[in-house]
C-alpha positions in Angstrom: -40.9 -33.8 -99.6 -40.4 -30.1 -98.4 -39.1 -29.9 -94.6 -39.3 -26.4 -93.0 -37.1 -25.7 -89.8 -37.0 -22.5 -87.8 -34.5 -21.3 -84.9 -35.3 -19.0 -82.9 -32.1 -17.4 -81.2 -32.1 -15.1 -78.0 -29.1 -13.3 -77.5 -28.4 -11.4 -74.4 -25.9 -9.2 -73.5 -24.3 -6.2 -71.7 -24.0 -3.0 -73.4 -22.5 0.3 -72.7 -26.0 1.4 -72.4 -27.0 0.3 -69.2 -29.6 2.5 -68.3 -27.8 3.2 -64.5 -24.2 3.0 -64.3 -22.4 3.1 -61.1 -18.9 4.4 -61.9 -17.5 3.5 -58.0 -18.9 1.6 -55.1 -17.5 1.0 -51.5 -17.3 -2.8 -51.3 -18.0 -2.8 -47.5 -17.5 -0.4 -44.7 -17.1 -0.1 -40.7 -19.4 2.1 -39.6 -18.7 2.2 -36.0 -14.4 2.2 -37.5 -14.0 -0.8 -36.1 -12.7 -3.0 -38.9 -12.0 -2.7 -42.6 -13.0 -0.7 -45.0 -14.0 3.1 -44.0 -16.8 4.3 -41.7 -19.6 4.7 -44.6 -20.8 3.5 -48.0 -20.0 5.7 -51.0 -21.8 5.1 -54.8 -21.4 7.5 -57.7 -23.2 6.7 -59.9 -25.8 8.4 -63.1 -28.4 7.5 -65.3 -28.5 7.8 -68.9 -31.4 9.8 -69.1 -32.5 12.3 -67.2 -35.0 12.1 -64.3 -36.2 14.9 -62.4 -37.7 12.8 -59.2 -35.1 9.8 -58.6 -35.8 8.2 -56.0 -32.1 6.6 -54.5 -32.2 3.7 -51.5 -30.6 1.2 -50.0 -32.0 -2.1 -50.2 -31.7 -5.2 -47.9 -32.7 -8.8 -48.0 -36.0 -9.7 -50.0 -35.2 -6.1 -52.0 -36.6 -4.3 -48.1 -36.1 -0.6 -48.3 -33.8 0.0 -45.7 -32.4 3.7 -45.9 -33.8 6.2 -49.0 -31.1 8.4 -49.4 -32.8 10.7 -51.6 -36.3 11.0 -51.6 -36.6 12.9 -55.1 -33.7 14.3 -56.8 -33.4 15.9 -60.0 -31.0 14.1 -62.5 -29.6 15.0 -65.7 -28.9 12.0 -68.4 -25.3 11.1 -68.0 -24.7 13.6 -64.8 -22.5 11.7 -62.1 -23.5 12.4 -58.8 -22.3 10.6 -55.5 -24.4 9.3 -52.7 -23.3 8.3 -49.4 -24.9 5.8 -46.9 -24.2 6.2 -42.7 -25.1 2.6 -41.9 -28.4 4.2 -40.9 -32.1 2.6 -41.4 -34.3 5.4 -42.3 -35.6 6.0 -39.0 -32.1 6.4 -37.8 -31.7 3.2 -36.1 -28.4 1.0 -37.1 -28.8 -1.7 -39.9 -27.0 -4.9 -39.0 -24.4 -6.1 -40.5 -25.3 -8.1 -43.8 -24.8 -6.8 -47.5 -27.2 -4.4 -49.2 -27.7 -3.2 -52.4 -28.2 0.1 -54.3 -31.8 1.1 -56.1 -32.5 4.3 -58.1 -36.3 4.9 -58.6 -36.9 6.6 -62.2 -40.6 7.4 -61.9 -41.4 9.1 -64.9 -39.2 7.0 -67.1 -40.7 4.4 -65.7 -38.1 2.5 -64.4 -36.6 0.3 -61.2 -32.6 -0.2 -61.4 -31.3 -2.1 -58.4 -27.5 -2.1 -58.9 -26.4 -6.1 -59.1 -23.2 -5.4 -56.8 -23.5 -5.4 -53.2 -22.0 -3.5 -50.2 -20.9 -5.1 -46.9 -22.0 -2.8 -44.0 -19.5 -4.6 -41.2 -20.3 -4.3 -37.3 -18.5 -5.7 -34.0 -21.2 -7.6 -33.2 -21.7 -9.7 -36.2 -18.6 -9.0 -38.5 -18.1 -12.5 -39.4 -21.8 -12.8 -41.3 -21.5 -9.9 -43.5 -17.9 -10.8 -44.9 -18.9 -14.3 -45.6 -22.1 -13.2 -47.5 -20.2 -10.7 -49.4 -17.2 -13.6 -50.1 -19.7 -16.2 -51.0 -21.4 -13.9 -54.0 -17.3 -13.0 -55.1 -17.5 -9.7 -54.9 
């Protein structure tokens, strides 16, 4: 009798080689200056390869655009650049306070990266909800 077993084995794992690396991120900000952290978001940040129409935006709950900081910018593969968020929607109205996330649109490499690490955005109003989304996830 002849028995024949196969595994199959999936690994994943992180590499260096992550196609957007953000080297610095502000974990939350104040942008009135009312509480912690400073009055805006800062991400630096590259890609690996370059990209001549980037896209870079802010993302809220359910992935919504909320700000697109750059429309179409040109970057070079492994070029760190630094991007700064207000606390501004894109039509200029304030965004409340919850936690958002970064995205960089690569269109002709054919690629969406939405950063896994979020940012805080804190406001006098609703301080509490932000901080204890942001604790909850441990970052």
């Amino acid at each position: 009798m002849i028995v024949a077993a196969a595994a199959i084995v999936t690994v994943r794992a992180r590499t260096p080689d992550l196609m957007l690396e953000v080297t610095e991120r502000t974990p939350l900000f104040t942008p009135e200056g009312e509480g912690p952290g400073p009055r805006e978001a800062a991400f630096n940040f590259f890609l690996r390869e370059a990209e001549p129409m980037a896209r870079v935006e802010i993302l809220g709950s359910g992935d919504r655009v909320i700000r697109v900081l750059e429309p179409a910018i040109d970057l070079d593969a492994d070029e760190e650049i630094r991007v700064v968020w207000d606390g501004l929607t894109t039509s200029g109205e304030p965004a409340p306070a919850d936690i958002y996330r970064l995205r960089v649109e690569a269109p002709t490499l054919g690629r969406s990266m939405i950063w896994p690490r979020r940012v805080a955005l804190i406001r006098g109003d609703r301080p509490k909800s932000a901080l204890e989304k942001y604790e909850e996830r441990g970052e």
